[in-house]
N, CA, C and O of each residue as an XYZ file, in Angstrom:
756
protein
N       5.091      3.224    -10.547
C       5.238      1.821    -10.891
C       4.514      0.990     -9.844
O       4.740      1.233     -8.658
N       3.638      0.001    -10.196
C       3.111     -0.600     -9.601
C       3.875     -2.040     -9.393
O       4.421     -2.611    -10.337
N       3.854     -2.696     -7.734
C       4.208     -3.645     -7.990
C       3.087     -4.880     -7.062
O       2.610     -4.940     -5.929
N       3.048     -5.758     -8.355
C       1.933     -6.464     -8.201
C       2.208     -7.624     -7.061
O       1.171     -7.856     -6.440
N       2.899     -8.110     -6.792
C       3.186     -8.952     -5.841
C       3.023     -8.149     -4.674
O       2.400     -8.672     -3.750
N       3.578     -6.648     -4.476
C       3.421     -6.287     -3.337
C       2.321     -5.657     -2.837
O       2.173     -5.184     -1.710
N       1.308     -5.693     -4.056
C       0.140     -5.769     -4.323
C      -0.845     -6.797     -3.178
O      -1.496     -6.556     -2.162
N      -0.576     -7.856     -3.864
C      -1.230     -8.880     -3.255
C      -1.046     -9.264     -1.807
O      -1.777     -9.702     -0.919
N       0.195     -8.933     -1.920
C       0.919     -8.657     -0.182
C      -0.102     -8.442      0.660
O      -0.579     -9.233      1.474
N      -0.505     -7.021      0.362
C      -1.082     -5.705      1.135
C      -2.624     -6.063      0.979
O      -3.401     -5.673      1.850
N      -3.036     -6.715      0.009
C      -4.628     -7.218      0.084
C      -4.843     -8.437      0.758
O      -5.918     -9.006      0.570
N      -4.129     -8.861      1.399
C      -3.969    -10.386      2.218
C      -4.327    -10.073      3.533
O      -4.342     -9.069      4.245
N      -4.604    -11.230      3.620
C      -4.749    -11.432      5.536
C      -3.446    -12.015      5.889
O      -3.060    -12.991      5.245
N      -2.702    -11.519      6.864
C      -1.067    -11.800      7.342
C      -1.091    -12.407      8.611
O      -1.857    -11.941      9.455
N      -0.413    -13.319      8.870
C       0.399    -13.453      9.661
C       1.835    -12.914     10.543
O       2.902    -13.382     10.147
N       1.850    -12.416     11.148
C       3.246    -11.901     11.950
C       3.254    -11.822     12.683
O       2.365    -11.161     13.219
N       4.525    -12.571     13.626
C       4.700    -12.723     14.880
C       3.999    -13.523     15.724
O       4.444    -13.737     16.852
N       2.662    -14.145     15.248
C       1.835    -14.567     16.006
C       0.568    -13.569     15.863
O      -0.385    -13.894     16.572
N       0.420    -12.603     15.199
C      -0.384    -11.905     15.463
C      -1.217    -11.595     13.658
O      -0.678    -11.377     12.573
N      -2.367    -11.685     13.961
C      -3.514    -11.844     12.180
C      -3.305    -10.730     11.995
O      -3.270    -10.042     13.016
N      -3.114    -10.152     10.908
C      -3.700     -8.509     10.341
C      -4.281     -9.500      9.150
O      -3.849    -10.379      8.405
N      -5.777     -8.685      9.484
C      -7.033     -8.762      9.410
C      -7.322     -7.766      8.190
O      -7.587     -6.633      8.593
N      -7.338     -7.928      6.591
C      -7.384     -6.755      6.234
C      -8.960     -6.545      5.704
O      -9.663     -7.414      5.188
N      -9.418     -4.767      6.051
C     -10.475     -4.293      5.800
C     -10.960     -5.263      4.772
O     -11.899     -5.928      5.210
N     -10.616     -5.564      3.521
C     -11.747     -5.528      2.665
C     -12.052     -6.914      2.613
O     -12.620     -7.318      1.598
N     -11.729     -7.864      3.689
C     -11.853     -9.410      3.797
C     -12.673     -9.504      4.906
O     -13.245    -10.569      5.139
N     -12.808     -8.563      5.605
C     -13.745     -8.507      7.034
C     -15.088     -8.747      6.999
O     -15.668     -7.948      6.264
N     -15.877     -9.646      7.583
C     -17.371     -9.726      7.555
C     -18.074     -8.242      8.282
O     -17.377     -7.319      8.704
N     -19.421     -8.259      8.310
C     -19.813     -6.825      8.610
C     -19.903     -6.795      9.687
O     -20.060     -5.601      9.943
N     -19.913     -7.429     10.729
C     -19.972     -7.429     11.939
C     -18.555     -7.115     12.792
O     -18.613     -6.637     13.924
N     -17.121     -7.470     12.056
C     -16.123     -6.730     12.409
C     -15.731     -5.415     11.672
O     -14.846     -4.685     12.118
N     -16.386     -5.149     10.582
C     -16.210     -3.962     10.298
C     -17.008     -2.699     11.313
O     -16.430     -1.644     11.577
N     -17.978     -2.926     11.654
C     -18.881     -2.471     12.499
C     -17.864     -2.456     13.971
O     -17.954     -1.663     14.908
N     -17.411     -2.993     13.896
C     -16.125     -3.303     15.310
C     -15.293     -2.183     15.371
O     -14.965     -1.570     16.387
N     -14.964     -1.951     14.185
C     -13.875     -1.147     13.671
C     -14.084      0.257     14.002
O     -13.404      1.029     14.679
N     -15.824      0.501     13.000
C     -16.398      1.661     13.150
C     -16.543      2.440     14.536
O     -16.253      3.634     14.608
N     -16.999      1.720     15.621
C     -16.909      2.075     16.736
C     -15.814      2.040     17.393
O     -15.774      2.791     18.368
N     -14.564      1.176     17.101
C     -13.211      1.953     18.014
C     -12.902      3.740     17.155
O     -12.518      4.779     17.693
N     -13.297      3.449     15.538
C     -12.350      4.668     15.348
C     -13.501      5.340     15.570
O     -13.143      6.426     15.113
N     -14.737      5.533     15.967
C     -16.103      6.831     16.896
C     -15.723      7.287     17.566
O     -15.863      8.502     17.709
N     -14.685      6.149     18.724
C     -14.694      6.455     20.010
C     -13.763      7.486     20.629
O     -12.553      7.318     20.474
N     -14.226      8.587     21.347
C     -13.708      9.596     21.953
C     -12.289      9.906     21.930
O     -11.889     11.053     21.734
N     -11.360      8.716     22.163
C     -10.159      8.909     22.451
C      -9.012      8.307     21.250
O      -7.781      8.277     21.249
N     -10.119      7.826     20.183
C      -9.012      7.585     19.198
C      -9.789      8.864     18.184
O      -8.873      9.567     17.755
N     -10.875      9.275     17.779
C     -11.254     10.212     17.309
C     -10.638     11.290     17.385
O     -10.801     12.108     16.478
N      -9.749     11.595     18.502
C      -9.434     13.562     18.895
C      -7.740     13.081     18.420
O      -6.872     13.937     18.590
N      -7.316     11.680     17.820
C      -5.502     12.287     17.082
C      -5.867     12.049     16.024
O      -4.977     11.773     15.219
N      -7.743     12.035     15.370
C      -7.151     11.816     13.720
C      -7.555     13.757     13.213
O      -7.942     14.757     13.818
N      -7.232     13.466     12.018
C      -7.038     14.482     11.442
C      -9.048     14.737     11.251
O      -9.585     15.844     11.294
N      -9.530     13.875     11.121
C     -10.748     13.971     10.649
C     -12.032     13.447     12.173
O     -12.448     12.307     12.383
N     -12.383     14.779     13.020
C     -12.693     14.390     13.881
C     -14.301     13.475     13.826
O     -14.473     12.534     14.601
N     -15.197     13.817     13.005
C     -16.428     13.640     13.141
C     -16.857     12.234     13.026
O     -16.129     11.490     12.368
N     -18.035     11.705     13.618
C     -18.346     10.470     13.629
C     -18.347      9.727     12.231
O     -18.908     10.267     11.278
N     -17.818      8.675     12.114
C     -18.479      8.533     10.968
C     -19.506      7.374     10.905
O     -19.536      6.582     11.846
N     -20.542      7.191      9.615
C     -21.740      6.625      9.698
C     -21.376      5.449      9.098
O     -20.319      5.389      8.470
N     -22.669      3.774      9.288
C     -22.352      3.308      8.679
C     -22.012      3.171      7.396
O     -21.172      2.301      7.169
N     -22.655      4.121      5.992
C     -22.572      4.451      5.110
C     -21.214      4.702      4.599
O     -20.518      4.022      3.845
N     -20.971      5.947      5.238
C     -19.198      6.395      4.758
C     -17.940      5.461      5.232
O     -16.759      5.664      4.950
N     -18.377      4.575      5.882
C     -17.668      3.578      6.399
C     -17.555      2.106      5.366
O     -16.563      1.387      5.247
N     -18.805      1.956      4.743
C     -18.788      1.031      4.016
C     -18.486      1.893      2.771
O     -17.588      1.211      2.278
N     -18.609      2.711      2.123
C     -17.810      3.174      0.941
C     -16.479      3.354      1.079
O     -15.707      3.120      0.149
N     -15.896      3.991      2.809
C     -14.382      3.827      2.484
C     -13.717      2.396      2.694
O     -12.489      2.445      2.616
N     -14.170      1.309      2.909
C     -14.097      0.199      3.280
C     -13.679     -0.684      1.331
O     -12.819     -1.511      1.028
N     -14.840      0.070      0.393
C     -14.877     -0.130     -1.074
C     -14.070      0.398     -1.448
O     -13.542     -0.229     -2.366
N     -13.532      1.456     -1.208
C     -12.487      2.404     -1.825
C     -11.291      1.550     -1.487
O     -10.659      1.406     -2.534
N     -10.767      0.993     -0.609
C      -9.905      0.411     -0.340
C      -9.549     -0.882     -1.170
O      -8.430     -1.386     -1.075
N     -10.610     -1.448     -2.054
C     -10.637     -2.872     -2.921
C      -9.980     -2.226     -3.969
O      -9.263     -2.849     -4.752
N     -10.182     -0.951     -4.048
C      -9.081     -0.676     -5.678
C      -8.436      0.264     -5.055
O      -9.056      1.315     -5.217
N      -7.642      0.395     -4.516
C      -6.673      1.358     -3.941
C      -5.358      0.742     -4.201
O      -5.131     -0.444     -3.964
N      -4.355      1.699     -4.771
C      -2.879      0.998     -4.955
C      -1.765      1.507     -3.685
O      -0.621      1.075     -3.539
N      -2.501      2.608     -2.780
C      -1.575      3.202     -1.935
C      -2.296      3.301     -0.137
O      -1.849      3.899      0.842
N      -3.214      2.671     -0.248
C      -3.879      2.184      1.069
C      -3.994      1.163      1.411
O      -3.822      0.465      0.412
N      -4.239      0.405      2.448
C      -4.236     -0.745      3.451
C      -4.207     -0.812      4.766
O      -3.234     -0.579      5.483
N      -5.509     -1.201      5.164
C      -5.888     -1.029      6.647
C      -6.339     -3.028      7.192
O      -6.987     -3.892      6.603
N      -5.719     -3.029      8.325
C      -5.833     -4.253      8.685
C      -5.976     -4.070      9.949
O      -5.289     -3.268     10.582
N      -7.116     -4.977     10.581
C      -7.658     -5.287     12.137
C      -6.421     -6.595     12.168
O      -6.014     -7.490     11.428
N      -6.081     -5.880     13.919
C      -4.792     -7.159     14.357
C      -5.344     -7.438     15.293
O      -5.505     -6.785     16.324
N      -5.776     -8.697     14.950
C      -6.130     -9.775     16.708
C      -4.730    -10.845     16.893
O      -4.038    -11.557     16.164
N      -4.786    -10.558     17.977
C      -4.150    -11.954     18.488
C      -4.849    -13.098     19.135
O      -5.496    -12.628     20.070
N      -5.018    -14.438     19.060
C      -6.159    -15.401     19.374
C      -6.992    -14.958     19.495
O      -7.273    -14.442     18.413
N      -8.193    -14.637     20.642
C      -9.339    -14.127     20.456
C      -9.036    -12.640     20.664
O     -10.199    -12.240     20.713
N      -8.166    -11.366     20.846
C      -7.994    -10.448     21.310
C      -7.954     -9.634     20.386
O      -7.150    -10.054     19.554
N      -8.339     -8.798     20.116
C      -8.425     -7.644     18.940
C      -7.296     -6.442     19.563
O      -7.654     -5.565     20.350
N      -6.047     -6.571     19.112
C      -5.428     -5.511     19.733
C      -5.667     -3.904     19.142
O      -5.780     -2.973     19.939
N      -5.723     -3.714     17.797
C      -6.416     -2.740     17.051
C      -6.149     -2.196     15.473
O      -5.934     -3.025     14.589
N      -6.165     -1.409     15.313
C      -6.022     -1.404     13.620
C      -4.423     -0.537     13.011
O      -3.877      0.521     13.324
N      -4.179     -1.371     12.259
C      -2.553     -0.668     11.528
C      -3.240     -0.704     10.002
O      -3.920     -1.577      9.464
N      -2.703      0.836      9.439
C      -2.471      1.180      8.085
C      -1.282      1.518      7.322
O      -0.193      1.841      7.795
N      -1.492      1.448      6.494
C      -0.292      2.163      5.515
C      -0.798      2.859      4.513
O      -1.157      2.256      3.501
N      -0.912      4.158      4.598
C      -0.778      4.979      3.220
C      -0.026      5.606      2.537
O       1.005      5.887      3.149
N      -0.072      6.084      1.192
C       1.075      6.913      0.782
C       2.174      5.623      0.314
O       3.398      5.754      0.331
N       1.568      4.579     -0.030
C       2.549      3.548     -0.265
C       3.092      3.628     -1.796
O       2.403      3.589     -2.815
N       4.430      3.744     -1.701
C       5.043      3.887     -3.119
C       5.707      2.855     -3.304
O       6.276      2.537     -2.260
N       5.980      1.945     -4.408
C       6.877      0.664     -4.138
C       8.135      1.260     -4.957
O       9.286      0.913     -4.691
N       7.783      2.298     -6.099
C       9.075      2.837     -6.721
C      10.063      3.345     -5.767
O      11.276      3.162     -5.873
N       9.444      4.033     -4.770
C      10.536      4.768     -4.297
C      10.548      3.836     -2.803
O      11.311      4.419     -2.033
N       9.992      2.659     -2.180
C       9.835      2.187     -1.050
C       9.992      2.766     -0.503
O      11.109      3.165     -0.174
N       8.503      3.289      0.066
C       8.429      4.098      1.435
C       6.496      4.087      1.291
O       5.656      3.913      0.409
N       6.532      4.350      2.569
C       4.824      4.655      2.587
C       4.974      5.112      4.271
O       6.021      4.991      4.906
N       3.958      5.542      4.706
C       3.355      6.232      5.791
C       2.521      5.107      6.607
O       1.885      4.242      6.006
N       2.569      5.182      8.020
C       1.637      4.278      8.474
C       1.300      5.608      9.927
O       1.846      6.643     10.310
N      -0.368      4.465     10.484
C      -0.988      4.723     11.366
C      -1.547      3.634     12.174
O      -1.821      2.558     11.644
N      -1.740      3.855     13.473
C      -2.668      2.699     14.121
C      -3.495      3.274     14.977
O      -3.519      4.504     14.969
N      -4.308      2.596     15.852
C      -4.904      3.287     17.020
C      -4.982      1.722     17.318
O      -4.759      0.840     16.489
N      -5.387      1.517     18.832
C      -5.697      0.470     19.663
C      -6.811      0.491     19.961
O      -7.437      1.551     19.924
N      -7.481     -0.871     20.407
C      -9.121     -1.332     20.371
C      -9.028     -0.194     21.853
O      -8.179     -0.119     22.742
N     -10.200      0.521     21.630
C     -10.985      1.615     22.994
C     -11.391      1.082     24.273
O     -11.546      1.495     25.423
N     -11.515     -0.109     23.560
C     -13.089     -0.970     24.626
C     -12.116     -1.873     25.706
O     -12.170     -1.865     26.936
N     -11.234     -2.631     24.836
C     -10.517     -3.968     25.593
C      -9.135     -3.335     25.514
O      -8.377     -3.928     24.746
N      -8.581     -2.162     26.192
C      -6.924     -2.053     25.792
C      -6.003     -3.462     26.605
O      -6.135     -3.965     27.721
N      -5.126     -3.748     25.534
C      -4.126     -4.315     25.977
C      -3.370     -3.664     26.369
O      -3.228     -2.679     25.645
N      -2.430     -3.680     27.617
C      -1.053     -3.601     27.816
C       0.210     -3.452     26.626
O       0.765     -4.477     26.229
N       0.447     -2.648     26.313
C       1.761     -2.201     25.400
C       0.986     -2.517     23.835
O       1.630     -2.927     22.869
N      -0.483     -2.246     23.799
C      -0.987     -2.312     22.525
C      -0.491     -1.460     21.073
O      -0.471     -1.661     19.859
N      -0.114     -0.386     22.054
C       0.869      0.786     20.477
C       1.966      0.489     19.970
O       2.295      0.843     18.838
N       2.757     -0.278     20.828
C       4.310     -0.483     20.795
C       4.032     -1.879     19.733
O       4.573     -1.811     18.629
N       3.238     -3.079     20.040
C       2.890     -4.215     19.237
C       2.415     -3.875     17.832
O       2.787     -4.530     16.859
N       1.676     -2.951     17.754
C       1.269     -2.285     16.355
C       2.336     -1.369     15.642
O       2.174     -1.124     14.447
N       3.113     -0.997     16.128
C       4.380     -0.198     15.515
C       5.377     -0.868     15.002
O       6.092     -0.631     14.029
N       5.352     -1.850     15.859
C       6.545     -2.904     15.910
C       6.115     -4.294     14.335
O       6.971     -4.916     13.706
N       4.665     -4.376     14.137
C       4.361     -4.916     13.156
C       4.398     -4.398     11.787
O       4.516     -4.930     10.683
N       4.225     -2.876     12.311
C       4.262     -1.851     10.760
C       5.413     -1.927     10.392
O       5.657     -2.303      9.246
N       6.625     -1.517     11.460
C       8.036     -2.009     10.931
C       8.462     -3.332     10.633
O       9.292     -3.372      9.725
N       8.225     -4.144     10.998
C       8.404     -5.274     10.193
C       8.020     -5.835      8.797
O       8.706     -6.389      7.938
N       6.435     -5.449      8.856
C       5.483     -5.589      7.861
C       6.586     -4.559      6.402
O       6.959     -5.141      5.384
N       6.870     -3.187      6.646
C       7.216     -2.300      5.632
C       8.473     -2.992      5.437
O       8.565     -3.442      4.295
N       9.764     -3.294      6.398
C      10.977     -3.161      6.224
C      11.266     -4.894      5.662
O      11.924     -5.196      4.666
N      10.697     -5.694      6.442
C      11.047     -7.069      6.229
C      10.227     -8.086      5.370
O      10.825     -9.137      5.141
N       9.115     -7.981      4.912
C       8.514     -8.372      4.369
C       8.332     -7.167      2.695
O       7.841     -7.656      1.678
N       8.669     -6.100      2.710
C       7.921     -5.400      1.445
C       9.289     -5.359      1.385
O       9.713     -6.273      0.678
N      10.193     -4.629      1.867
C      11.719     -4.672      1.783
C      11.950     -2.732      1.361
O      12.872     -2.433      0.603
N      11.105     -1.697      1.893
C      10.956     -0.730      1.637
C      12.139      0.038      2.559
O      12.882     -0.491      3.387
N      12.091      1.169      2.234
C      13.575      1.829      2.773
C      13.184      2.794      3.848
O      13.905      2.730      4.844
N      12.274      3.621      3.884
C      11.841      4.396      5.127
C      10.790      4.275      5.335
O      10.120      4.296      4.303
N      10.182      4.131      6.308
C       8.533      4.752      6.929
C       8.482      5.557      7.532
O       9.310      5.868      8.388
N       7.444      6.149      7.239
C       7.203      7.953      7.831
C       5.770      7.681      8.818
O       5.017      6.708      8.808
N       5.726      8.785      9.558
C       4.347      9.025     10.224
C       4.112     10.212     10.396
O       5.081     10.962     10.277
N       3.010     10.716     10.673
C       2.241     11.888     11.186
C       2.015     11.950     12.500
O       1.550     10.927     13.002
N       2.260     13.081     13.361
C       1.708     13.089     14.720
C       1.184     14.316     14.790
O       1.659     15.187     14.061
N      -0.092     14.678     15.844
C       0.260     15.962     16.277
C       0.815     16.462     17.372
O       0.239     16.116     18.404
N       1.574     17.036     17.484
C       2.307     18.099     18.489
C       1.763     17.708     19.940
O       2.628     17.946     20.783
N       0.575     17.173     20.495
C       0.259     17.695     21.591
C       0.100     15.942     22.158
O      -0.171     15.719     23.338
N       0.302     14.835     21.184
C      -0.027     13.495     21.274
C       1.409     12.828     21.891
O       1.853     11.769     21.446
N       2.093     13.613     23.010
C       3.508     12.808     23.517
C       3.728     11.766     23.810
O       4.823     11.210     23.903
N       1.889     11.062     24.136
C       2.685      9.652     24.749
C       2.757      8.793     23.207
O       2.824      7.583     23.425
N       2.759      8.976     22.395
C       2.597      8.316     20.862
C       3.734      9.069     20.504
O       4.542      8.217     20.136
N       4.336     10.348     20.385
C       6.243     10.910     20.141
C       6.801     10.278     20.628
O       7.791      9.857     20.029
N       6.513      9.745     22.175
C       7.626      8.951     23.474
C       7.489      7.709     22.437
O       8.372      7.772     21.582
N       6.946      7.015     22.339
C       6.217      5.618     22.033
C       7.425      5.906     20.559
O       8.394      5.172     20.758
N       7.570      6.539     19.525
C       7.633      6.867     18.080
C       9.329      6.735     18.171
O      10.029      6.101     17.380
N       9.805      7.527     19.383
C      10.904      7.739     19.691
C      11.834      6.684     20.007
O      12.889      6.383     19.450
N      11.220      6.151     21.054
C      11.655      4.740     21.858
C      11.989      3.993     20.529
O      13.099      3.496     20.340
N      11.072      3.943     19.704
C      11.159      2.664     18.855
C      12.284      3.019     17.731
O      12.772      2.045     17.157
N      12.552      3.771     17.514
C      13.686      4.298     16.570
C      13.037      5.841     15.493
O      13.678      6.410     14.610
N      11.839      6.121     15.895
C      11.315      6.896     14.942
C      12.256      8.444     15.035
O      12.302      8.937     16.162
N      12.903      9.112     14.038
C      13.265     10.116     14.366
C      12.363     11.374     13.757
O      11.756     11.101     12.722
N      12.150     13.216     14.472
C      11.508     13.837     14.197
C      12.352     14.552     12.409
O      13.489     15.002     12.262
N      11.492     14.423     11.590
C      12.156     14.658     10.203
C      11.313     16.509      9.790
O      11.916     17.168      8.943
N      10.472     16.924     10.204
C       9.600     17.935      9.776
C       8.483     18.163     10.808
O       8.047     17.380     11.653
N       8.094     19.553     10.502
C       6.699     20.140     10.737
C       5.834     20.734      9.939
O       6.053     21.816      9.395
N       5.026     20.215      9.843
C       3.802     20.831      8.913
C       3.045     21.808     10.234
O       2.315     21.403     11.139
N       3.455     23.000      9.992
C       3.053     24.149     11.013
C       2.025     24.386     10.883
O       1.563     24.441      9.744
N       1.005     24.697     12.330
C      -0.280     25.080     12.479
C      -1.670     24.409     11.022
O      -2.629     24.869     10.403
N      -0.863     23.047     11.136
C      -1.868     21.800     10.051
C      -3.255     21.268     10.808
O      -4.209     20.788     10.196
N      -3.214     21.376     11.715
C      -4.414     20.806     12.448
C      -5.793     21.775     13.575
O      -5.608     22.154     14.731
N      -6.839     21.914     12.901
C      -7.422     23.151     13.902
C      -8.419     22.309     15.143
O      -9.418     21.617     14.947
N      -7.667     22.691     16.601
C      -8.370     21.925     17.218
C      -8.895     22.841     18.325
O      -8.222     23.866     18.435
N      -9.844     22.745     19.109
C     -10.648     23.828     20.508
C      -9.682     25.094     19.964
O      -8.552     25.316     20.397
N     -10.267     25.765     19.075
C      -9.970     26.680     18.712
C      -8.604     27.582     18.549
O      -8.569     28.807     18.433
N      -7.513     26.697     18.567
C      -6.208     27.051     18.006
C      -5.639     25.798     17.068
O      -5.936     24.616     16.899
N      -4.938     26.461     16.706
C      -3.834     25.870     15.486
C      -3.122     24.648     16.189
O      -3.136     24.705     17.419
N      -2.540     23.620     15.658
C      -1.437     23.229     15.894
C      -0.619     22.571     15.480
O      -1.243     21.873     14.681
N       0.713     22.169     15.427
C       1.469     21.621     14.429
C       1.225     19.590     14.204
O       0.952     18.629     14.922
N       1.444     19.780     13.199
C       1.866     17.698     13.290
C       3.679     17.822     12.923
O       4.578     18.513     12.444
N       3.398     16.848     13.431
C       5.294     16.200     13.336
C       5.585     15.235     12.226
O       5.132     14.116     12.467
N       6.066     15.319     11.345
C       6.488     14.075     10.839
C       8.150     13.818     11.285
O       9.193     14.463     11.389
N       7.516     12.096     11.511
C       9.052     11.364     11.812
C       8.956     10.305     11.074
O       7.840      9.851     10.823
N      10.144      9.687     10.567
C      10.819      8.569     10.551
C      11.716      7.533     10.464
O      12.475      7.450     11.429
N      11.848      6.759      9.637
C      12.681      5.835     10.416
C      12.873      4.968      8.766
O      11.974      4.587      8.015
N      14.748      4.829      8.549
C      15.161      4.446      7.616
C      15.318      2.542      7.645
O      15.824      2.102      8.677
N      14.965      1.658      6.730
C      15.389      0.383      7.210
C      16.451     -0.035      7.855
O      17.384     -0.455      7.170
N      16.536     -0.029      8.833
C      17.956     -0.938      9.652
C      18.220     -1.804      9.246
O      19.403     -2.106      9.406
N      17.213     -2.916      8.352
C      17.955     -4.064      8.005
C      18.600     -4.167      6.751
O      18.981     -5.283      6.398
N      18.826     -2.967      5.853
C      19.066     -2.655      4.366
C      20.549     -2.012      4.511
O      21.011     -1.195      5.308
N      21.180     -2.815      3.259
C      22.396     -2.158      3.202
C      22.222     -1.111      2.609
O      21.046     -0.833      2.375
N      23.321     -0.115      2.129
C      22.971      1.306      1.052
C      23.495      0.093     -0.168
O      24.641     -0.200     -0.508
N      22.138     -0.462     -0.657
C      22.608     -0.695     -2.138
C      21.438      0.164     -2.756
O      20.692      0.838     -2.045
N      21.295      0.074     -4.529
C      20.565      0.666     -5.136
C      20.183     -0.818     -6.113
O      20.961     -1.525     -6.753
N      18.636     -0.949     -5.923
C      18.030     -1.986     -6.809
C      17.664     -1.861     -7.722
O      17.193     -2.820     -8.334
């Protein structure tokens, strides 16, 4: 079931907290190009699942893919002039409210407590504004200061998808955790 309001939600440029999410498919090319090079860069490249560079090309088609997508949404978060870095949500279901999120922080300019500000918007963004019941994430196994970070914030460990990720030549697990709305009673809508 699609829901169209929460639709439009998720294709918007937002406000929260003080802080823009910026979404992909509203971006001029010169911040998409912004984008491209934090997610190149060395140290946000080695926790995604998909290590290799990517070009401008595959960047601007997944950038298109995203204009008709009912279960993706990627948004650049600046605060005044500061680009703190990018939050997604995939896997977004509105039948069953729940979807999956990810972020990484700008490479170039880190802010101070930049992961915790992007986590802290995904939960708000999913729980208080869409009104969804859990969010989940992916980690891998070896990424602790992002478990510590997952933990702190209320994320709990729910599963392992064993030996899911092949990296310098061994296996290794991802974690999924998450985290039920705190602000929801147990009703059924």
């Amino acid at each position: 079931m699609l829901n169209i309001e929460g639709m439009r939600i998720l294709h918007s440029d937002l406000l929260l907290d003080g802080y823009e999410l910026l979404n992909f498919i509203n971006l001029k090319e010169k911040e998409l190009e912004t984008i491209r090079n934090w997610r190149n860069h060395p140290n946000v490249r080695k926790w995604m699942y998909s290590q290799h560079e990517i070009s401008k090309e595959e960047h601007r088609k997944f950038v298109e893919s995203l204009k008709k997508s009912t279960q993706s949404v990627y948004w650049m978060i600046r605060m005044a002039d500061k680009h703190v870095g990018v939050l997604y949500l995939n896997r977004v279901n509105f039948e069953q409210r729940h979807a999956y999120f990810g972020i990484y922080a700008n490479p170039f300019n880190k802010i101070p407590g930049a992961g915790s500000v992007l986590c802290k918007l995904a939960i708000k963004l999913v729980f208080e504004i869409l009104s969804f019941h859990t969010l989940k994430l992916e980690v891998m196994e070896d990424n602790e200061k992002a478990i510590n970070l997952y933990k702190k914030l209320g994320f709990r460990e729910e599963g392992r998808l064993r030996e899911f990720v092949r990296r310098g030549g061994k296996w290794i697990d991802v974690i999924v955790m998450g985290m039920v709305n705190p602000f929801e009673c147990n009703q059924d809508f």
